[in-house]
Backbone atoms as SQL, in Angstrom:
CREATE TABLE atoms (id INTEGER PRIMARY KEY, chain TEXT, resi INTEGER, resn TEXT, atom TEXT, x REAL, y REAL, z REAL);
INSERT INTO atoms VALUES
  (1, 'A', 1, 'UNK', 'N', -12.553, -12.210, -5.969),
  (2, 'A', 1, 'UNK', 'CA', -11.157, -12.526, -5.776),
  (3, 'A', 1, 'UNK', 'C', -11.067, -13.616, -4.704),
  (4, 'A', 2, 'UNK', 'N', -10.619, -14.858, -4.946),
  (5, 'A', 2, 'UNK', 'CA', -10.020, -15.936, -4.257),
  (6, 'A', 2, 'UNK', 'C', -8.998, -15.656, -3.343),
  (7, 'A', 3, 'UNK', 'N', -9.331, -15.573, -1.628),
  (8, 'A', 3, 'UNK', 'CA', -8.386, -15.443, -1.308),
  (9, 'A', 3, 'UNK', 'C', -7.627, -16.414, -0.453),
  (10, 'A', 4, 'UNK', 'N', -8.506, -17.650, -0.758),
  (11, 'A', 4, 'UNK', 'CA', -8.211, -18.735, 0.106),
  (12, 'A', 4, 'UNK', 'C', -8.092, -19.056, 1.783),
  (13, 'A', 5, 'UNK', 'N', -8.875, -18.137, 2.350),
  (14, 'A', 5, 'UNK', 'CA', -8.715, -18.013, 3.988),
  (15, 'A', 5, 'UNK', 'C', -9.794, -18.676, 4.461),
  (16, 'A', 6, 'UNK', 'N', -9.722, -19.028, 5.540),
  (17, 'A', 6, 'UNK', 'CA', -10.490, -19.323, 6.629),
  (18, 'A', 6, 'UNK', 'C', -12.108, -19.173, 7.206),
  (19, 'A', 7, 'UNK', 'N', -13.342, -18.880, 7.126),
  (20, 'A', 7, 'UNK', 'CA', -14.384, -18.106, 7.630),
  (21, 'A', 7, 'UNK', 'C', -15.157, -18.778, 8.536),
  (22, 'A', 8, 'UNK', 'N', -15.458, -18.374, 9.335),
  (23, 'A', 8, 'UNK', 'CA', -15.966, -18.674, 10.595),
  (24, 'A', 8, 'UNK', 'C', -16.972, -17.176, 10.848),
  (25, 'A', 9, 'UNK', 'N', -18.433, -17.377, 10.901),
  (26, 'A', 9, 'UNK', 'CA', -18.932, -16.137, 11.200),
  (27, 'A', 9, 'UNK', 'C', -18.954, -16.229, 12.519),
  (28, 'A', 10, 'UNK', 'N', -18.276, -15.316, 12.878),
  (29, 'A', 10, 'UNK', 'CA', -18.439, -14.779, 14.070),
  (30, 'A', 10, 'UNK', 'C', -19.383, -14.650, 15.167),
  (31, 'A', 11, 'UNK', 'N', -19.791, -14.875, 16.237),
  (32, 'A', 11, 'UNK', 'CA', -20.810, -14.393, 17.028),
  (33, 'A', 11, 'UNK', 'C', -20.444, -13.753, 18.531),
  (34, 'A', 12, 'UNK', 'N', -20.778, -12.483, 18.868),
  (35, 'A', 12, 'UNK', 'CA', -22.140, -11.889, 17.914),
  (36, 'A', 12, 'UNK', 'C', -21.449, -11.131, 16.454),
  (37, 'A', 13, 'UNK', 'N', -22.093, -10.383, 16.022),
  (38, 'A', 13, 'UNK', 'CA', -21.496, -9.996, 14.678),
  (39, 'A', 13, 'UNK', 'C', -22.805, -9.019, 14.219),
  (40, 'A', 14, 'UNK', 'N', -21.892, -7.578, 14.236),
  (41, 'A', 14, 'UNK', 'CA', -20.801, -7.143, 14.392),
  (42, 'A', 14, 'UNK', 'C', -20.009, -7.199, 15.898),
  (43, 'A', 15, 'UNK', 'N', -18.687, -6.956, 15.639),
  (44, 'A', 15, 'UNK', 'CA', -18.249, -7.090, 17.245),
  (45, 'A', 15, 'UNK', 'C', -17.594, -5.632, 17.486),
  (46, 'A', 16, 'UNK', 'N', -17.546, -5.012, 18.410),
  (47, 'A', 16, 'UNK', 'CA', -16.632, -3.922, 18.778),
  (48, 'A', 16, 'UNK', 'C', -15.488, -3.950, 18.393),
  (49, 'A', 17, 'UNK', 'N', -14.672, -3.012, 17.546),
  (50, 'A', 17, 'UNK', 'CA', -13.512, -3.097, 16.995),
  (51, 'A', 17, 'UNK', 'C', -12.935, -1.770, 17.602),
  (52, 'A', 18, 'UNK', 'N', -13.059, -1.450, 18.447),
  (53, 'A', 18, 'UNK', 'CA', -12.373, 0.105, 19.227),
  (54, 'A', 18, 'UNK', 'C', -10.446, -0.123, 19.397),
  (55, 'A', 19, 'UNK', 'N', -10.610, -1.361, 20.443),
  (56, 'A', 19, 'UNK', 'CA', -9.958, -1.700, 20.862),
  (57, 'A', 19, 'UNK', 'C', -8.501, -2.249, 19.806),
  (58, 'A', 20, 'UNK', 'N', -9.141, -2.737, 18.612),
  (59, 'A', 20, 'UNK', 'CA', -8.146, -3.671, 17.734),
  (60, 'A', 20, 'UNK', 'C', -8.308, -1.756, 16.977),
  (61, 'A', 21, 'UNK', 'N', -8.559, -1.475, 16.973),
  (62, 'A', 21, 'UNK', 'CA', -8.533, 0.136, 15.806),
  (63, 'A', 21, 'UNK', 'C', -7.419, 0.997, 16.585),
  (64, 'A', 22, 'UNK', 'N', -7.734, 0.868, 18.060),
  (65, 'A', 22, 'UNK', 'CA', -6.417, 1.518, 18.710),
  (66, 'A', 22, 'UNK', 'C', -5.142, 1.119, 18.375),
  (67, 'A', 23, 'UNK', 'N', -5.257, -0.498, 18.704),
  (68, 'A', 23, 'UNK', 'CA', -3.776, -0.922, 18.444),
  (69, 'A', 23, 'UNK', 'C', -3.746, -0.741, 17.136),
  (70, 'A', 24, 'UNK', 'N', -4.120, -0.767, 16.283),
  (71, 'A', 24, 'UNK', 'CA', -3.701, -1.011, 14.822),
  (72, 'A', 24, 'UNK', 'C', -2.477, 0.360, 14.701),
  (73, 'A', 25, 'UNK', 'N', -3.340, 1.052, 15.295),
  (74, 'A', 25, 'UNK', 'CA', -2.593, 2.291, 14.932),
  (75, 'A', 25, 'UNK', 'C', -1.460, 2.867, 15.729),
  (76, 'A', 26, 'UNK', 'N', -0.976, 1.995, 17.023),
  (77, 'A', 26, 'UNK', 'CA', 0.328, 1.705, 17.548),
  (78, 'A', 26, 'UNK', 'C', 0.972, 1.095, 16.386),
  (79, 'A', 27, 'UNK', 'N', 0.534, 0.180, 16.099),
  (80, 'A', 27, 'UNK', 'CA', 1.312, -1.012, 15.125),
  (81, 'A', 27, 'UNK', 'C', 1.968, -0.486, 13.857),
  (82, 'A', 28, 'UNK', 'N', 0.791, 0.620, 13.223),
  (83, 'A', 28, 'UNK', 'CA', 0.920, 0.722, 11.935),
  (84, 'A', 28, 'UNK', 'C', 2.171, 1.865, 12.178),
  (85, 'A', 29, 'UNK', 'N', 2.431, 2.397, 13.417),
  (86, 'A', 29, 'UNK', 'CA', 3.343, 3.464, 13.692),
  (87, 'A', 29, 'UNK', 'C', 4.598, 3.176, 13.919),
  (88, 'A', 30, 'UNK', 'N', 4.450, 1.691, 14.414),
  (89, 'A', 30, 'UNK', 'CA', 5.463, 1.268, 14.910),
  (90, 'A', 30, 'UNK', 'C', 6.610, -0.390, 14.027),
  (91, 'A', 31, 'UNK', 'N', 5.603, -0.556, 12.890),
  (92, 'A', 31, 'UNK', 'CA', 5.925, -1.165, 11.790),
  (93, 'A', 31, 'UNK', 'C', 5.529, -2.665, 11.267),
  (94, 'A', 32, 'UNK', 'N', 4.000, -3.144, 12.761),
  (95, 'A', 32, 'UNK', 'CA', 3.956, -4.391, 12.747),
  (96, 'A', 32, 'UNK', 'C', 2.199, -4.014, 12.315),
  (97, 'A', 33, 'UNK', 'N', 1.934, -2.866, 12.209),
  (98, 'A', 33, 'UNK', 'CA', 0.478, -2.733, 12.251),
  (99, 'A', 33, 'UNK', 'C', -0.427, -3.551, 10.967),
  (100, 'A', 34, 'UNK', 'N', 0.610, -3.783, 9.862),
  (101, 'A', 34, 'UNK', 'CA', 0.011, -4.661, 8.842),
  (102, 'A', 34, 'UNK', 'C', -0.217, -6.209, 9.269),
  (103, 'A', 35, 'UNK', 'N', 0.680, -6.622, 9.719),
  (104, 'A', 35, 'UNK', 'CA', 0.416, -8.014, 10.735),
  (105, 'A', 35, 'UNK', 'C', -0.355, -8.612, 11.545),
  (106, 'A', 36, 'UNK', 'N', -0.572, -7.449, 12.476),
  (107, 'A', 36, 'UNK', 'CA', -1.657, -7.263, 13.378),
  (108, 'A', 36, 'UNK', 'C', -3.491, -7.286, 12.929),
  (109, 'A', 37, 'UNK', 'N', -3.160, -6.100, 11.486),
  (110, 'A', 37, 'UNK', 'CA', -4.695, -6.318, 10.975),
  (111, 'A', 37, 'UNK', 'C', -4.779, -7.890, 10.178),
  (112, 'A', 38, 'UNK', 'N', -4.142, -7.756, 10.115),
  (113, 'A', 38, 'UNK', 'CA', -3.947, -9.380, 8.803),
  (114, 'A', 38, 'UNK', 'C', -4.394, -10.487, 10.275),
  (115, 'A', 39, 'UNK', 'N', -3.739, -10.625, 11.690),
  (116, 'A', 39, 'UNK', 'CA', -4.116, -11.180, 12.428),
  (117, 'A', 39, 'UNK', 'C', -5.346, -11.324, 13.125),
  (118, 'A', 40, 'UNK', 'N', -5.830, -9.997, 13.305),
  (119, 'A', 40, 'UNK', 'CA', -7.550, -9.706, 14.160),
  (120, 'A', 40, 'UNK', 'C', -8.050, -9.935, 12.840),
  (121, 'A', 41, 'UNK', 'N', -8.145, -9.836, 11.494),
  (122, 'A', 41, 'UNK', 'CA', -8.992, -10.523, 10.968),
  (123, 'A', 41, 'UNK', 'C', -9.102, -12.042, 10.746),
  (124, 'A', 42, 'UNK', 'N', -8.174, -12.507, 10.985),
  (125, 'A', 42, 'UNK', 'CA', -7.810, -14.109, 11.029),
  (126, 'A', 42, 'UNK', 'C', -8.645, -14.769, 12.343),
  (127, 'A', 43, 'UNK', 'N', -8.114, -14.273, 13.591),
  (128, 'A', 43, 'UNK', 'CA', -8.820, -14.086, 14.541),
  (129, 'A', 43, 'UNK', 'C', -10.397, -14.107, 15.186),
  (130, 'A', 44, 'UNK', 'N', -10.846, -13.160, 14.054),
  (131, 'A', 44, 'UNK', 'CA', -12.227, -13.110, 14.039),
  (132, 'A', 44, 'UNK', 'C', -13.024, -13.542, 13.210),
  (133, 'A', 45, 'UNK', 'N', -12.337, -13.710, 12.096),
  (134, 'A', 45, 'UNK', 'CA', -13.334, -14.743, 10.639),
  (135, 'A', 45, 'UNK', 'C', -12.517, -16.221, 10.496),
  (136, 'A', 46, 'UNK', 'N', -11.818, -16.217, 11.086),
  (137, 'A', 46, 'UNK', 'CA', -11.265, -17.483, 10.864),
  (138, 'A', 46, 'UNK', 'C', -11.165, -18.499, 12.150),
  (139, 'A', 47, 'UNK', 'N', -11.249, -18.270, 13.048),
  (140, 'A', 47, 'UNK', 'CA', -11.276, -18.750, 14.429),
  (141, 'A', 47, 'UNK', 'C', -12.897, -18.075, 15.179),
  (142, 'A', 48, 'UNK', 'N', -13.186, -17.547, 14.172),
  (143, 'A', 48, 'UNK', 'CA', -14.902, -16.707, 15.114),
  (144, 'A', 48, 'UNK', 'C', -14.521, -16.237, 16.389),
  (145, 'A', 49, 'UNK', 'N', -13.376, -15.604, 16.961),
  (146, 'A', 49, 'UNK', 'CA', -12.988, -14.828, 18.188),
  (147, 'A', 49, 'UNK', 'C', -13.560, -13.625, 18.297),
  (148, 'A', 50, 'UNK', 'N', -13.462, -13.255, 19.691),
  (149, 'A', 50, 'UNK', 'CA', -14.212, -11.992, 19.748),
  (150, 'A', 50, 'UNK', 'C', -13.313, -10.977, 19.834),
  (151, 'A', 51, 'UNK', 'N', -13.231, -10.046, 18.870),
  (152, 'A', 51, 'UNK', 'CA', -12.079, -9.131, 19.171),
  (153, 'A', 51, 'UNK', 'C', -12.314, -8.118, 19.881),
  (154, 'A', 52, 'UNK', 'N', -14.007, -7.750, 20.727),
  (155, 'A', 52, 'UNK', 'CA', -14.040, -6.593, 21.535),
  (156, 'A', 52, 'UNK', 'C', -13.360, -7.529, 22.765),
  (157, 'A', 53, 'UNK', 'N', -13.015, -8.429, 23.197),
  (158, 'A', 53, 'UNK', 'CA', -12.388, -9.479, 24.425),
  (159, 'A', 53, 'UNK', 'C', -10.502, -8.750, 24.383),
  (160, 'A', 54, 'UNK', 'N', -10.509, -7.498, 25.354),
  (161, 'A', 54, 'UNK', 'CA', -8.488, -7.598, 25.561),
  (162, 'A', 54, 'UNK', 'C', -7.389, -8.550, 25.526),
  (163, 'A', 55, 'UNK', 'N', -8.334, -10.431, 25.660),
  (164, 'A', 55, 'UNK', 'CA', -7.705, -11.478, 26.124),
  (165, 'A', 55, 'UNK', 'C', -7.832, -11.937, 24.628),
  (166, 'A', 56, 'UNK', 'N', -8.349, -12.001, 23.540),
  (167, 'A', 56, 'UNK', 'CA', -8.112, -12.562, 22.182),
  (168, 'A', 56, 'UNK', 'C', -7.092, -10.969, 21.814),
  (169, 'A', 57, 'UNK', 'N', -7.251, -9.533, 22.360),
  (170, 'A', 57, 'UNK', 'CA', -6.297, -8.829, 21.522),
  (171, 'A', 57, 'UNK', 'C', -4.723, -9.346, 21.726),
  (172, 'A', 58, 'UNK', 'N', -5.057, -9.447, 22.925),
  (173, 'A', 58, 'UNK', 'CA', -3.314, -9.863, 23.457),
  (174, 'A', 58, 'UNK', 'C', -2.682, -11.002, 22.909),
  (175, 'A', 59, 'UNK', 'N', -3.632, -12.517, 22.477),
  (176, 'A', 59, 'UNK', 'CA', -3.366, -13.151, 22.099),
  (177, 'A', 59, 'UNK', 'C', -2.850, -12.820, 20.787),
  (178, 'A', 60, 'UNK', 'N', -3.547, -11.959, 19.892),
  (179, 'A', 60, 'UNK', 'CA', -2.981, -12.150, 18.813),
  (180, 'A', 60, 'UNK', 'C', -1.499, -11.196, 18.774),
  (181, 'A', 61, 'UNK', 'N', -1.532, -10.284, 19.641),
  (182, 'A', 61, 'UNK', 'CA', -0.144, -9.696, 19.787),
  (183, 'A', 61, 'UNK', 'C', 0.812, -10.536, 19.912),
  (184, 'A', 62, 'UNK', 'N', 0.601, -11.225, 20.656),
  (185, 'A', 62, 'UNK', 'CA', 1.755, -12.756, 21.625),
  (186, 'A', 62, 'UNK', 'C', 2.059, -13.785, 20.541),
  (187, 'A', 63, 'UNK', 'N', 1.304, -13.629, 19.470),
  (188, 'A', 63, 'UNK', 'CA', 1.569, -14.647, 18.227),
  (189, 'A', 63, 'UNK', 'C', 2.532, -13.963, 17.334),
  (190, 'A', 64, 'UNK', 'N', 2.559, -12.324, 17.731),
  (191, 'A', 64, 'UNK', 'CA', 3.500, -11.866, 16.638),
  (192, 'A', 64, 'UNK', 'C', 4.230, -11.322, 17.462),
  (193, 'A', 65, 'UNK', 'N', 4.931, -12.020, 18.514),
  (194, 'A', 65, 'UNK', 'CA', 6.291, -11.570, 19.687),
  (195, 'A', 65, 'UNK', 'C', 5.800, -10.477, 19.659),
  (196, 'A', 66, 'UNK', 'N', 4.609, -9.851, 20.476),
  (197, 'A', 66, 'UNK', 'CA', 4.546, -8.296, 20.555),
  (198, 'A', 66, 'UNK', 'C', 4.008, -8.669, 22.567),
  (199, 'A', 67, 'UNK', 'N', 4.874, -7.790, 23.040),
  (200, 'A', 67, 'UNK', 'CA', 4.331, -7.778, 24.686),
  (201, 'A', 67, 'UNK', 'C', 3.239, -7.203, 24.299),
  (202, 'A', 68, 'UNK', 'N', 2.364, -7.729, 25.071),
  (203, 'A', 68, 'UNK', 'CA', 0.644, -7.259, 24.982),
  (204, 'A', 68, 'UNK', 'C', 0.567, -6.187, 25.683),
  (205, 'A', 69, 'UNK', 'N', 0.808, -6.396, 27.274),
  (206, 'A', 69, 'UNK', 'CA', 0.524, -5.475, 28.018),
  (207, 'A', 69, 'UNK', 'C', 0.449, -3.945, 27.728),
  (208, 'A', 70, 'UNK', 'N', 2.082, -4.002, 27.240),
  (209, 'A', 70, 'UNK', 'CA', 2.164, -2.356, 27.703),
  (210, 'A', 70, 'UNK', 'C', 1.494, -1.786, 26.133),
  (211, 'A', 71, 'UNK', 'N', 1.721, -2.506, 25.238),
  (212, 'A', 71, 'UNK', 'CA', 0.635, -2.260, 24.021),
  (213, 'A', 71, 'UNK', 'C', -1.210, -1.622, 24.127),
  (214, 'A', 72, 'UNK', 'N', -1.692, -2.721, 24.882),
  (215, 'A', 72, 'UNK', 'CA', -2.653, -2.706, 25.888),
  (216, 'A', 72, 'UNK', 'C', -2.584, -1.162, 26.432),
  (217, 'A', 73, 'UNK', 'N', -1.936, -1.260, 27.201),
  (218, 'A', 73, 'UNK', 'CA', -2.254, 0.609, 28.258),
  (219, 'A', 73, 'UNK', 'C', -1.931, 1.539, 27.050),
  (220, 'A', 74, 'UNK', 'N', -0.751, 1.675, 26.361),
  (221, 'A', 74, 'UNK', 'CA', -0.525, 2.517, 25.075),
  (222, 'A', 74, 'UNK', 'C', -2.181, 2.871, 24.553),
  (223, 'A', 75, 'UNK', 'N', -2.689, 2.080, 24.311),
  (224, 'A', 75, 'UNK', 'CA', -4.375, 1.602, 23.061),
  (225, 'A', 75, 'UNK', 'C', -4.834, 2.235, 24.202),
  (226, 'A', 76, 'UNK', 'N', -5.133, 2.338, 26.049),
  (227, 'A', 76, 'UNK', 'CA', -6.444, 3.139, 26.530),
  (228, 'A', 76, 'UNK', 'C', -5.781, 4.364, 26.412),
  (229, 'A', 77, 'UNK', 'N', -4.425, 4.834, 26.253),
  (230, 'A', 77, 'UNK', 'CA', -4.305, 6.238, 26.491),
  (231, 'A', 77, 'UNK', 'C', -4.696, 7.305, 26.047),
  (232, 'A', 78, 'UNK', 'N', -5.246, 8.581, 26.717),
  (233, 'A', 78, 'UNK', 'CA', -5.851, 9.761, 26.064),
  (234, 'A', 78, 'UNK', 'C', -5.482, 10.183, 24.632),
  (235, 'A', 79, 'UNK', 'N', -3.672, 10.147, 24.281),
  (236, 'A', 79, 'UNK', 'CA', -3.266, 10.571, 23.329),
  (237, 'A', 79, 'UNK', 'C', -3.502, 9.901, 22.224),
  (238, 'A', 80, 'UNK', 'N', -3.219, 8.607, 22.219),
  (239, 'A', 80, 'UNK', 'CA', -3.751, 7.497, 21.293),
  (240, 'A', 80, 'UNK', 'C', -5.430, 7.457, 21.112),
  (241, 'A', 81, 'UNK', 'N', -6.290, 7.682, 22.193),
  (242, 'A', 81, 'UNK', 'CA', -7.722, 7.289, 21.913),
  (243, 'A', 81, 'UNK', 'C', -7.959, 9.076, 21.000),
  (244, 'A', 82, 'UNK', 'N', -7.186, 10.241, 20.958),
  (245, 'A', 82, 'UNK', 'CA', -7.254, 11.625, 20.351),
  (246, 'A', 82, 'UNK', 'C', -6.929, 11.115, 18.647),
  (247, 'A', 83, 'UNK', 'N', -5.216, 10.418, 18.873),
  (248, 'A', 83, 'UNK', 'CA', -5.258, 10.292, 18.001),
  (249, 'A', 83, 'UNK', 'C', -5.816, 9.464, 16.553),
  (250, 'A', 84, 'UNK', 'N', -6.833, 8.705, 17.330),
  (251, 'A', 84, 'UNK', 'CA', -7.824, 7.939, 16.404),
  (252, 'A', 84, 'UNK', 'C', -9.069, 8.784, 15.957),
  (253, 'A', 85, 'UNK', 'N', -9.260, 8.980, 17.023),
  (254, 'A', 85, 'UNK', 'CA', -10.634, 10.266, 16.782),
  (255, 'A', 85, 'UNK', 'C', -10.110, 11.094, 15.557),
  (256, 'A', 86, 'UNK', 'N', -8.735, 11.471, 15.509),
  (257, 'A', 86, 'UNK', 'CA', -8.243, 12.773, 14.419),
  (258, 'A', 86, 'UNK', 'C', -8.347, 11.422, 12.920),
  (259, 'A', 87, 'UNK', 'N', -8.010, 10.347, 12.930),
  (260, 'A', 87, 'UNK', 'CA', -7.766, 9.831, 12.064),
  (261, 'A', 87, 'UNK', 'C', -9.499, 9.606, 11.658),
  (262, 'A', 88, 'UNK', 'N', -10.086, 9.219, 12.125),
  (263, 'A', 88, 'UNK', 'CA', -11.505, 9.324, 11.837),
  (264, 'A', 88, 'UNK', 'C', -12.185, 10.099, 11.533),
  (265, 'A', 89, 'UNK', 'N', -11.942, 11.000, 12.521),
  (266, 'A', 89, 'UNK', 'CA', -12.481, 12.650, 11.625),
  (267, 'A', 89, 'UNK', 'C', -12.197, 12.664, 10.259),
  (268, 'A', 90, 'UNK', 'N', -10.802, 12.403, 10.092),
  (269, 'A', 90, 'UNK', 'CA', -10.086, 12.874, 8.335),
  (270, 'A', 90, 'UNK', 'C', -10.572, 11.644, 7.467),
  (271, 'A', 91, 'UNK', 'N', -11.558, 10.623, 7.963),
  (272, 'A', 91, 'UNK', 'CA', -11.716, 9.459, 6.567),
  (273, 'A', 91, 'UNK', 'C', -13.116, 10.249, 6.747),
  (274, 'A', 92, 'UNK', 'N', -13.792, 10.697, 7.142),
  (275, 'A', 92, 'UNK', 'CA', -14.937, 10.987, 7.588),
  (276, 'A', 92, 'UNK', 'C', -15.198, 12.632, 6.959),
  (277, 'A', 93, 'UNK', 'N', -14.060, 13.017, 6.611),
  (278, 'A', 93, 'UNK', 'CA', -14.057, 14.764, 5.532),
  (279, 'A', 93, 'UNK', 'C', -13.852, 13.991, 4.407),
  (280, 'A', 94, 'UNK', 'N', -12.688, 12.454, 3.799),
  (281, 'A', 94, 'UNK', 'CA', -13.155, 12.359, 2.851),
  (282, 'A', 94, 'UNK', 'C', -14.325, 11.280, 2.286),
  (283, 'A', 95, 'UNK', 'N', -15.029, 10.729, 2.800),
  (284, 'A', 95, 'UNK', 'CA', -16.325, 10.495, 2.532),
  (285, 'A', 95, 'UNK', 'C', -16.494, 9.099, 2.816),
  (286, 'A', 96, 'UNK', 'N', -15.341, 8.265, 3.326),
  (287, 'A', 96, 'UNK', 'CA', -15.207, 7.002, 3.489),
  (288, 'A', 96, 'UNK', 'C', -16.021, 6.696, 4.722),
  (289, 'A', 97, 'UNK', 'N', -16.503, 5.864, 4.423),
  (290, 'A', 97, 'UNK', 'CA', -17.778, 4.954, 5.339),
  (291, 'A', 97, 'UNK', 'C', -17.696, 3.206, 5.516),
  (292, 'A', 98, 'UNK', 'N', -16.112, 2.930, 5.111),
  (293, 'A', 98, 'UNK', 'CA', -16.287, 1.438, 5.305),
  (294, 'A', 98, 'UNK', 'C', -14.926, 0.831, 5.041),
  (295, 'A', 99, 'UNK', 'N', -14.634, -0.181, 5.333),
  (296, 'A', 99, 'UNK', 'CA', -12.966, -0.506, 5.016),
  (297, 'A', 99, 'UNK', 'C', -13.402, -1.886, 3.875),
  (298, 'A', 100, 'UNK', 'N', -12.553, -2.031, 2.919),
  (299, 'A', 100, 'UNK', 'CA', -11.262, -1.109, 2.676),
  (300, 'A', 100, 'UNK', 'C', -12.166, -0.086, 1.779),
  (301, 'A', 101, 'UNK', 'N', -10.989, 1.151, 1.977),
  (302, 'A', 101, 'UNK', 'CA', -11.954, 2.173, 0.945),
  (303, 'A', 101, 'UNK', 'C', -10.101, 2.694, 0.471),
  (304, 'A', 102, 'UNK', 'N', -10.323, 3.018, -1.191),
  (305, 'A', 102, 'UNK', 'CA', -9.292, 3.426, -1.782),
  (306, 'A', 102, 'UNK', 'C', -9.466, 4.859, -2.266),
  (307, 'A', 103, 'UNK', 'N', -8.721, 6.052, -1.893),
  (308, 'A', 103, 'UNK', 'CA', -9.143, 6.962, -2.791),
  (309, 'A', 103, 'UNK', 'C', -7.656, 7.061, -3.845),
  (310, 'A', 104, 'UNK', 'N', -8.111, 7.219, -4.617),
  (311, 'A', 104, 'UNK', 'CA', -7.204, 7.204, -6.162),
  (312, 'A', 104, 'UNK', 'C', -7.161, 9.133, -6.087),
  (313, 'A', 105, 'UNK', 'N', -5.464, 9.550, -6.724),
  (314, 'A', 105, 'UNK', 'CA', -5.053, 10.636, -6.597),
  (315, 'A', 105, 'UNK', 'C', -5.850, 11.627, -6.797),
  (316, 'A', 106, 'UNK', 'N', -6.754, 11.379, -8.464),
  (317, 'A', 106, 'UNK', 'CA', -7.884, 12.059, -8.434),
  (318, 'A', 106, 'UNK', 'C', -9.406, 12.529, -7.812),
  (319, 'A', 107, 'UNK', 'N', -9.407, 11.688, -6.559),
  (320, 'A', 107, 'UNK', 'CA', -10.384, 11.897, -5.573),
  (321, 'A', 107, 'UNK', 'C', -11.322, 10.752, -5.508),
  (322, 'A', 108, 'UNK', 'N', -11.402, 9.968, -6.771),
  (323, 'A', 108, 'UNK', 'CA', -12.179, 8.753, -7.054),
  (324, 'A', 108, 'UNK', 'C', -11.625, 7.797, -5.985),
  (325, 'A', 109, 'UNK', 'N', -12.878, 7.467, -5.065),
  (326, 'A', 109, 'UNK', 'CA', -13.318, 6.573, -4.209),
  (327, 'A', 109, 'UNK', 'C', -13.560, 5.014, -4.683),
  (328, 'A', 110, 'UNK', 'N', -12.954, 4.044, -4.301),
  (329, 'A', 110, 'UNK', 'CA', -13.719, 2.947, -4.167),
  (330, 'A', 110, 'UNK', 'C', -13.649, 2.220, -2.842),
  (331, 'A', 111, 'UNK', 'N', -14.800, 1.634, -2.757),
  (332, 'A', 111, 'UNK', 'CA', -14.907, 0.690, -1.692),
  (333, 'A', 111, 'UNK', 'C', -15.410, -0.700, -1.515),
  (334, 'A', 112, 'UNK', 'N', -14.448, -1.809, -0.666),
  (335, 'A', 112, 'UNK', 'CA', -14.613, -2.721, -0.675),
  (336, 'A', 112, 'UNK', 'C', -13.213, -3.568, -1.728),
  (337, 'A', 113, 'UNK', 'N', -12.830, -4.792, -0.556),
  (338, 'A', 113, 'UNK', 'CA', -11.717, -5.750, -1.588),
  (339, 'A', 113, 'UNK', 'C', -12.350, -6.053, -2.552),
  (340, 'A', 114, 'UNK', 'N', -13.282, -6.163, -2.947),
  (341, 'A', 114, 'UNK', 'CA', -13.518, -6.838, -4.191),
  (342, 'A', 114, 'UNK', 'C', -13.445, -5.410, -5.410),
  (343, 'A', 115, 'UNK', 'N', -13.210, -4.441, -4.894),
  (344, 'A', 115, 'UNK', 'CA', -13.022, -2.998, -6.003),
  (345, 'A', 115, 'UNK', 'C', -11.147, -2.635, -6.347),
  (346, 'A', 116, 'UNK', 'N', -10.645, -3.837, -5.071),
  (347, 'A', 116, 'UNK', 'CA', -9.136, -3.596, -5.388),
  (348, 'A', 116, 'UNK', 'C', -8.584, -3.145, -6.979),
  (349, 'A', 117, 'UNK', 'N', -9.276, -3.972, -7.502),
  (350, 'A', 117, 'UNK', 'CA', -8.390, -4.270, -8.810),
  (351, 'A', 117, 'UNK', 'C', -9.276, -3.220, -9.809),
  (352, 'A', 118, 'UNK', 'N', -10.333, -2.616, -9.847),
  (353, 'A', 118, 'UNK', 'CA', -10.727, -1.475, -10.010),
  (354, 'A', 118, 'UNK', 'C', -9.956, -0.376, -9.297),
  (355, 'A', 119, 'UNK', 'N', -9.790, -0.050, -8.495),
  (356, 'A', 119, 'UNK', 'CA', -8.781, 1.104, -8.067),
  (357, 'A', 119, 'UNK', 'C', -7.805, 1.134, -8.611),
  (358, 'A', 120, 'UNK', 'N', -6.992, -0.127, -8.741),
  (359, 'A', 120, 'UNK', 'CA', -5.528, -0.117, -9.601),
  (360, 'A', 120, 'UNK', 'C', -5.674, 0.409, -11.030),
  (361, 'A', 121, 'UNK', 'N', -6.970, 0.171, -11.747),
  (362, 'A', 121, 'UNK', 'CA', -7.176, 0.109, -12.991),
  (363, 'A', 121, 'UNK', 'C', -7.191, 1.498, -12.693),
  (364, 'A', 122, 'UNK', 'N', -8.060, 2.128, -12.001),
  (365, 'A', 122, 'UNK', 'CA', -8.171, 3.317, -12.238),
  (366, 'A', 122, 'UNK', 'C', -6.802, 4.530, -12.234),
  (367, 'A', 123, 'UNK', 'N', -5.890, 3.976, -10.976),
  (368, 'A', 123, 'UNK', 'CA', -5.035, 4.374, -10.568),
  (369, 'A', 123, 'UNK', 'C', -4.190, 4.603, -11.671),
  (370, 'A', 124, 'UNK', 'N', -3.962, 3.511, -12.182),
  (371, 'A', 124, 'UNK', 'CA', -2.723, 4.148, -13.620),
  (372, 'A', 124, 'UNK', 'C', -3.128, 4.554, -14.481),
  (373, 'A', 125, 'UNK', 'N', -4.825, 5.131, -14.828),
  (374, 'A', 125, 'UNK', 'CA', -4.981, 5.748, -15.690),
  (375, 'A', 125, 'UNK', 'C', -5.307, 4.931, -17.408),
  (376, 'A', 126, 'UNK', 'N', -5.258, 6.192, -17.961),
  (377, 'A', 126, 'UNK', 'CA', -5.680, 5.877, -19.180),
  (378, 'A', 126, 'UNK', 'C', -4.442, 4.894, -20.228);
């Protein structure tokens, strides 16, 4: 699938993604979290930034009018760093080991964008 973006490999690579996994999940709670991933990956394959760096996370917050800071302390807090752990635990009971991973109603797993359009197929069935 053509998706026409940017790539820049990164260095080093892999990079620590703790930090962008915290916020995501402020974001995704709070209604910008699709933006945000769409951004740290732009960020990091498209500009080769380092996203374990707080100073490229903030940046990309500040590109989508998001105050960094208090975003920032939100992402170290106990409750937020619990509530990732719980979200990990639960991809981790169902068997997912990699992003993107789709599970279809019937339990059928796929993984990886390039299985998108296999999941859909699968998804509506016969």
């Amino acid at each position: 699938m053509e998706l026409s973006l940017p790539f820049m490999r990164p260095e080093p690579f892999p990079q620590n993604s703790l930090l962008a996994a915290r916020i995501a999940l402020i974001g995704l709670a709070s209604g910008w979290g699709e933006a945000f991933c769409v951004e740290v990956f732009r960020a990091e394959f498209g500009e080769a930034g380092r996203i374990d760096d707080p100073a490229t996370i903030a940046d990309v917050l500040t590109r989508l009018d998001i105050a960094a800071d208090p975003v920032l302390a939100v992402a170290q807090s106990d409750d937020n760093k619990a509530r990732l752990r719980s979200q990990t635990e639960e991809a981790r009971r169902h068997g997912i080991f990699g992003a993107p991973t789709f599970i279809c109603a019937d339990g059928e797993m796929f993984w990886g964008n390039d299985r998108l359009e296999h999941a859909l197929l699968w998804a509506k069935g016969p």
